[in-house]
N, C-alpha and C positions, 0 to 999 in steps of 0.2 A: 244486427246479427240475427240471422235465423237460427228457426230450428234445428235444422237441418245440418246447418257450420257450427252448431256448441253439440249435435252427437259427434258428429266425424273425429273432432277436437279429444273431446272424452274419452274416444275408442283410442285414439293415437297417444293419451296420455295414461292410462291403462292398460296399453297390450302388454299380453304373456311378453315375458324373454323367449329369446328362440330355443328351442329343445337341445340339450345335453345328450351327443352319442352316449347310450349306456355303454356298450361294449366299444373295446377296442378295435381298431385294425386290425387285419390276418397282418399275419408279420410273415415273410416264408422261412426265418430260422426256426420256430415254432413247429411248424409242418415237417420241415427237413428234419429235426431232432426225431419229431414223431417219428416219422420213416425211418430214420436210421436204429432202431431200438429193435425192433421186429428184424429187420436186414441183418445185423448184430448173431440174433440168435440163429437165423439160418444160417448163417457163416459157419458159426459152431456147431449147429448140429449136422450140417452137410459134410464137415472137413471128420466131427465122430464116426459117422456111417462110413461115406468112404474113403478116407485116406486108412493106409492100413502102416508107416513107417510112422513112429513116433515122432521124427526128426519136423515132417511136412504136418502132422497131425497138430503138433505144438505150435509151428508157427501162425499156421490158420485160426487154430483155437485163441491165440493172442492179438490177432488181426478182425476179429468176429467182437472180443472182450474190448478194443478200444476204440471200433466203430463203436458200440454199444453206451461207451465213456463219453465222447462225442455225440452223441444224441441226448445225451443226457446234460451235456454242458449246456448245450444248444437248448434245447426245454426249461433249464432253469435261468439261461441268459435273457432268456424271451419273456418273462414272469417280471423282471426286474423294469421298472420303471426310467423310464428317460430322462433327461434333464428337462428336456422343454413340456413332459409330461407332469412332471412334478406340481404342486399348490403353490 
């Protein structure tokens, strides 16, 4: 046996494990939620300015409030760990 076949041997019975992604995958419900929160409040402030009939004001401003609910689902569904993510 050489020298040279008891490094090789060493190196291959010693090597690092392969590196661990820190971070996660982009997921795009994450992103979507993000966008839909900001979208959310222009809904409502676009339908305050200019709708001027309570009727049409109300229902945009409720249409603006549960995009808003939905971003926000969506942001904390994406936080939540997977099954096959799990230890």
């Amino acid at each position: 046996m050489s020298a040279q076949d008891s490094g090789d041997s060493l190196l291959s019975r010693h090597a690092a494990p392969p590196l661990r992604r820190s971070a996660p995958p982009a997921r795009p419900d994450r992103l979507a939620g993000f966008l839909l929160l900001p979208a959310g409040w222009i809904i409502v402030v676009s339908a305050i300015i200019l709708l001027s009939g309570p009727g049409a004001r109300a229902a945009f401003v409720l249409a603006g409030i549960a995009i808003q609910i939905l971003g926000t689902v969506l942001v904390f569904r994406s936080q939540r760990r997977l099954p096959k993510e799990r230890p």
